[in-house]
C-alpha positions in Angstrom: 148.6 33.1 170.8 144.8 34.4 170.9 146.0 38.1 170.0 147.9 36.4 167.0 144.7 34.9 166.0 143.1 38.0 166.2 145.1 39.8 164.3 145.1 37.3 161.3 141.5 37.4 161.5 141.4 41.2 160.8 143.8 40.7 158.6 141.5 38.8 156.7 138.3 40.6 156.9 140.3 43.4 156.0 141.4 41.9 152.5 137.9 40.6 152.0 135.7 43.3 152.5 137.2 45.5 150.1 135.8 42.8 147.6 132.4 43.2 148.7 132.5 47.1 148.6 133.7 46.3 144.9 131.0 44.2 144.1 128.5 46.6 145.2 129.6 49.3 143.3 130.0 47.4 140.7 126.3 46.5 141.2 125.2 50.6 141.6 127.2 51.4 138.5 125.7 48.8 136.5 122.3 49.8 138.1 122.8 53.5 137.1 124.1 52.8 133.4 120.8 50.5 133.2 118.5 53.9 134.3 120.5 55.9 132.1 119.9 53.3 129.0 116.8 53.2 130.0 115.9 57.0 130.1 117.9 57.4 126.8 115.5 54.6 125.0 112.3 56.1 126.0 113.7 59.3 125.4 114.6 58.2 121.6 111.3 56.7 121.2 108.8 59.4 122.2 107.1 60.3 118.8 108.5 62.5 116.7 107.1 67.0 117.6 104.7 65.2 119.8 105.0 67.9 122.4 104.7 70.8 119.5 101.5 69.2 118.3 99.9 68.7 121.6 100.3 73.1 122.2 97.0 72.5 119.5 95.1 69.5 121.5 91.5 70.0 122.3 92.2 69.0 126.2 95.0 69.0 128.1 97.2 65.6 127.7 99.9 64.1 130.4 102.5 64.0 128.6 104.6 61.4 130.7 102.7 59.0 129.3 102.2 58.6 125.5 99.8 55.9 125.7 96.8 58.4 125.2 98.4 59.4 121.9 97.8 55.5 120.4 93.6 56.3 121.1 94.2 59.7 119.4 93.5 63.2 120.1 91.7 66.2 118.9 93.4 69.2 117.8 91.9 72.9 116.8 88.6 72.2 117.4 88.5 68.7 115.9 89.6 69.7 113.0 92.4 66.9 112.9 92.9 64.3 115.2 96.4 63.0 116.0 97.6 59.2 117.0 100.3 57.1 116.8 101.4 54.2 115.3 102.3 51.8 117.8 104.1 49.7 115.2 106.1 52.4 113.4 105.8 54.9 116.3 105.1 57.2 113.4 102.9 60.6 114.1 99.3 59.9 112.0 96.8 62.5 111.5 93.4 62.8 110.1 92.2 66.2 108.6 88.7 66.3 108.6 86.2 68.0 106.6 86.4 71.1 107.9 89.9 71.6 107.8 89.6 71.0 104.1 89.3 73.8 101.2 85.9 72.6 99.6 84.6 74.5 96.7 81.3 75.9 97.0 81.5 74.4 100.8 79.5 77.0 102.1 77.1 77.7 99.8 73.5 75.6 101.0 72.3 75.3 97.5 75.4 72.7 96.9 76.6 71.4 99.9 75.8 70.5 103.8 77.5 70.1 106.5 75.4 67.3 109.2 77.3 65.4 112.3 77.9 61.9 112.7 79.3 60.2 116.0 82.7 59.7 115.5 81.8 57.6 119.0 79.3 58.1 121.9 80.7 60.8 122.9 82.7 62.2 119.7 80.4 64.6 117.5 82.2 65.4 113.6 81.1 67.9 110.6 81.1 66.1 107.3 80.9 67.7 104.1 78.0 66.3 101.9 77.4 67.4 98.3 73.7 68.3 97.5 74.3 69.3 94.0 77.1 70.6 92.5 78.8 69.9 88.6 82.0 71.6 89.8 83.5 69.0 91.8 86.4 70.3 94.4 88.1 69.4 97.6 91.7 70.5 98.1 93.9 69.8 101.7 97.6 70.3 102.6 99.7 69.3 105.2 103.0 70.5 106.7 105.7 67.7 106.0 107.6 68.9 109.8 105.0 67.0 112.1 105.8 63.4 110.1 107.9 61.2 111.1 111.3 61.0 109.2 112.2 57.7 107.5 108.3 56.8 107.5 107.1 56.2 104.0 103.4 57.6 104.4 100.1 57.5 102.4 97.5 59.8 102.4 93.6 58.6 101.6 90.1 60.4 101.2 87.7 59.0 103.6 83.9 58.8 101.9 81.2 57.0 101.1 78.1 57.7 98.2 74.8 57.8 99.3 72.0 55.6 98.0 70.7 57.2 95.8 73.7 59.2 94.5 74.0 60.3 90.3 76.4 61.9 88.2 79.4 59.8 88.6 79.6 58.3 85.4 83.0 60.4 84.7 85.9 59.0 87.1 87.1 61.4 89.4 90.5 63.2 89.5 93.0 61.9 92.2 96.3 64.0 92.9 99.0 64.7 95.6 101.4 67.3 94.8 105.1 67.3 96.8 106.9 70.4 98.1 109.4 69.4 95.2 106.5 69.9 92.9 106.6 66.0 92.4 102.8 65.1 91.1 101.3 61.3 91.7 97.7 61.3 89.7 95.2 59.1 88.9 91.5 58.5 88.3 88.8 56.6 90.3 85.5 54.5 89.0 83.1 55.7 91.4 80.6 53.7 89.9 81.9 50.7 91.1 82.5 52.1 95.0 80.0 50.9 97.4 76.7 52.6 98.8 75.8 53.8 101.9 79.5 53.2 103.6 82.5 54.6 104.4 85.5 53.4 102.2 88.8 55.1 101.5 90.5 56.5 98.1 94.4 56.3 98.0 95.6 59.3 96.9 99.9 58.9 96.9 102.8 57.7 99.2 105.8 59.5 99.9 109.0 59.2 101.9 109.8 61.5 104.8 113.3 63.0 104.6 114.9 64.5 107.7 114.8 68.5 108.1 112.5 68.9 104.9 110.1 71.0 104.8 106.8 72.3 102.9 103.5 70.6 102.2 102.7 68.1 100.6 99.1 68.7 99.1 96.2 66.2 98.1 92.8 67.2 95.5 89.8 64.9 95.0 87.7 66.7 91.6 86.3 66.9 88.5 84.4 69.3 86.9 85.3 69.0 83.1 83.0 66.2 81.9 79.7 68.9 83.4 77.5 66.3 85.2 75.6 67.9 88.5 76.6 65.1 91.1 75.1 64.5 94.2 75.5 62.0 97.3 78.7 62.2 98.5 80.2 62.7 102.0 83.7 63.4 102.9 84.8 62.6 106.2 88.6 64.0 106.0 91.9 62.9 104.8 94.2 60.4 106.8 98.2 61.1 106.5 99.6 57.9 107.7 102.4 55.2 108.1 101.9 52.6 104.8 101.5 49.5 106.6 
């Protein structure tokens, strides 16, 4: 009788552990396909040539972590700074002065070039016109480092001294596509404020998937022959339109 008992007890632990050696790999499958998921998500979501951009960075970056990049960094000598959008999780970038084609730029009779404190730390070249009737800043950008499916805007980042003359004529605004696609227009800077930084909007584009070029942005004007003085020019911002 007791060795029959015994035996229908094994019997029984025998048909139920199987279950619970189901369960738990049922348990490490679902565990694994989580990790997977998981890996694949961030993986999907790390900004778009963020490690071909960061070969330029001023100091070395971790890149397991991208939460550095939504601060910003410098790039060639801050000459751009990079970030990212935590919203869009699109690449933005900031050209500044000195990465910018200025006409007459290094000529001391018509333009300077003091710092400012980007922060307590953070020292930036800014452009500032002295005198000059021949108006001219021109920047590009390659298209490649953008996000795709981002629609992006690109501004001037300035401000007018006080006192600052000769800006009776609007200025001349353009942005010029790889397509050859132009978006101009004018700007009153007469009614701009002194003695602050503001921006001008200079065009918005959509970014296509594996197309390439530069897309190119002007601030000038030099046909109406007034000598102009008092304004700075920070840089350009290329960024998601919010």
């Amino acid at each position: 009788m007791g060795n029959k008992l015994s035996q229908e007890a094994d019997t029984q632990q025998s048909e139920v552990s199987p279950t619970k050696n189901t369960l738990q790999t049922n348990e490490n499958d679902h565990n694994t396909k989580t990790t997977v998921s998981t890996t694949r998500t961030r993986s999907n979501n790390l900004p778009h040539q963020f490690e071909a951009i960061l070969k330029d960075a001023d100091t070395v970056i971790d890149k397991s972590s991208i939460d550095k990049l939504y601060d910003g960094v410098f790039l060639n000598k801050k000459r751009k700074k990079y970030w990212v959008d935590k919203a869009s999780n699109g690449n933005c970038f900031l050209v500044f002065a000195r990465d910018l084609s200025v006409t007459w730029g290094e000529d001391s009779r018509y333009w300077h070039w003091p710092c400012i404190k980007e922060t307590s730390e953070v020292v930036l070249d800014v452009a500032e016109l002295l005198n000059v009737c021949w108006l001219e800043v021109n920047g590009k950008f390659e298209l490649s480092k953008l996000t795709p499916g981002i629609k992006y805007e690109v501004v001037f980042m300035v401000m007018l001294k006080d006192p600052a003359y000769g800006w009776e004529a609007p200025i001349n605004i353009r942005l010029v596509l790889p397509d050859g696609t132009k978006q101009e227009h004018k700007e009153n800077m007469m009614v701009k404020p002194r003695s602050k930084w503001f921006e001008i909007p200079v065009g918005e584009f959509m970014v296509e998937a594996n197309k390439g070029g530069f897309v190119e942005f002007s601030l000038y004007e030099y046909e109406g022959g007034a000598w102009k003085k008092g304004l700075l020019v920070k840089g350009a911002a290329i960024r998601p339109k919010n």
